[in-house]
PLY file of the C-alpha trace (Angstrom):
ply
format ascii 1.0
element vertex 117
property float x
property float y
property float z
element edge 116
property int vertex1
property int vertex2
end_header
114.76 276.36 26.79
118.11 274.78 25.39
120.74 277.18 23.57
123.81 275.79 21.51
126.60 278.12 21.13
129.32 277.67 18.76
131.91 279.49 16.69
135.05 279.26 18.88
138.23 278.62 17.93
141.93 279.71 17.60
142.71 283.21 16.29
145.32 285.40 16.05
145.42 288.97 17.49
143.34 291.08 15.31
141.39 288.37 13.56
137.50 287.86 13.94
135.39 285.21 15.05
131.62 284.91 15.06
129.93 282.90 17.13
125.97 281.73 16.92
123.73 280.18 19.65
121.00 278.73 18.78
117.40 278.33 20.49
115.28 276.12 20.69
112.43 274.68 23.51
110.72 278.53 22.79
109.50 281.21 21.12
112.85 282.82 20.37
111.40 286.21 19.69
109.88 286.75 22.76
113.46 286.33 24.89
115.97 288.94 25.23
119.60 287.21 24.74
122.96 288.37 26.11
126.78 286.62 25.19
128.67 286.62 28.38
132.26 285.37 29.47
134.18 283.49 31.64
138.18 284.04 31.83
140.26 281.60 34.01
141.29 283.46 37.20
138.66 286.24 36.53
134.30 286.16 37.38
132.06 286.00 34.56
131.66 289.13 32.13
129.12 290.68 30.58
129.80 291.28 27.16
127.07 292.00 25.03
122.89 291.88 25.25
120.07 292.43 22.37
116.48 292.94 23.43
113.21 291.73 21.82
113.21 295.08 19.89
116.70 294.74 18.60
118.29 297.22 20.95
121.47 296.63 21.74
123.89 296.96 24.72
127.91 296.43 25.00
131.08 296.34 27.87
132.74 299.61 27.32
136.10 296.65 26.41
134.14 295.31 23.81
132.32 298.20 21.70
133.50 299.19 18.37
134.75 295.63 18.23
131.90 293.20 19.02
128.94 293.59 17.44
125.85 291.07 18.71
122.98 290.71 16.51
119.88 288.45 16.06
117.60 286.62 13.76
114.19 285.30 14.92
113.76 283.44 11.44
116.50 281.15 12.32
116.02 281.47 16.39
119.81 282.71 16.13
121.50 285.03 18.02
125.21 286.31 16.89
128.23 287.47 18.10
130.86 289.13 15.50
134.09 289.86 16.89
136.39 291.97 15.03
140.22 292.94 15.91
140.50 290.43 18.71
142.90 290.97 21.84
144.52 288.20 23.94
142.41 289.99 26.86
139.73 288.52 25.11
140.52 285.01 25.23
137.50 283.22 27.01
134.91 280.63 27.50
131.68 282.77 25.78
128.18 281.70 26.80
125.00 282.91 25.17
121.67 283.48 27.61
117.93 284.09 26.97
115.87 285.98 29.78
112.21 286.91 29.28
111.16 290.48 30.25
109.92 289.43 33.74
112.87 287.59 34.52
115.63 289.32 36.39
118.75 287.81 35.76
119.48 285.13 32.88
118.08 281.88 33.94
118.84 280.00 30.56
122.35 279.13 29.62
124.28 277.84 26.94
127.06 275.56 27.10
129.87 277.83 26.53
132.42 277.65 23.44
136.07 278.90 24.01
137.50 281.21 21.87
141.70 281.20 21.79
143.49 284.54 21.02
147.41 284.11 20.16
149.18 286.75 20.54
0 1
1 2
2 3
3 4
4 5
5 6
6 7
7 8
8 9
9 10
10 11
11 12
12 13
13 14
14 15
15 16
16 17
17 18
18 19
19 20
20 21
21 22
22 23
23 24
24 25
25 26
26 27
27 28
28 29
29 30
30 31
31 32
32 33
33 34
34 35
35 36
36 37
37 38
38 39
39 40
40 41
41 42
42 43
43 44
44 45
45 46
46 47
47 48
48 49
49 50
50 51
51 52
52 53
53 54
54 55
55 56
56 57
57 58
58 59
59 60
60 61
61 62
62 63
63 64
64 65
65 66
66 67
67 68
68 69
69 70
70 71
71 72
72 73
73 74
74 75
75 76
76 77
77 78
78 79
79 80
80 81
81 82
82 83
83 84
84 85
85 86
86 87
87 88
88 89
89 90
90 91
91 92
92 93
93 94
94 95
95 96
96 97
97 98
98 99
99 100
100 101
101 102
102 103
103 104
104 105
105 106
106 107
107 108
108 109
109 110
110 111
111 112
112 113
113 114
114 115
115 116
């Protein structure tokens, strides 16, 4: 299982970013995939997860913002971030888990996203 993630960049406070991470090595459908992050100085942070089925789960810091959505055509899972905060500056990695797996075992490389304040 190999994801890419990408999307990361510089943005001001309030702007949006969307990242993507893409699958491959599977079948895409059958994973559950979560976007996590890594601040410096802090431990990594859940951020946002969507199941098989399409439900979806967010950090009480992120929701109303973030909003994570998928697309098994294009084995794509994405990340829209609206009215960004400096507090969310961070390395964001995507992750894939099966149902009988219980933690993430399949990680994407990371891509940072800047917030200027």
């Amino acid at each position: 299982v190999q994801l890419q993630a990408s999307g990361g960049g510089l943005v001001q406070t309030g702007g949006s970013l969307r990242l993507s991470c893409v699958a491959s090595g599977h079948t895409f459908s059958n994973y559950h995939m979560g976007w996590f992050r890594l601040a410096p100085g802090k431990e990594r942070e859940f951020v946002a997860t969507i199941s098989t089925g399409g439900n979806t789960n967010y950090a009480d810091s992120v929701k109303g913002r973030f909003t994570i959505s998928r697309d098994n055509t294009k084995n794509t899972v994405y990340l829209q971030m609206n009215s960004l905060k400096p507090e969310d500056m961070a390395v964001y990695y995507c992750a894939a888990r099966r149902n009988y797996d219980y933690n993430y075992p399949y990680w994407g490389q990371g891509t940072l996203v800047t917030v200027s304040s």
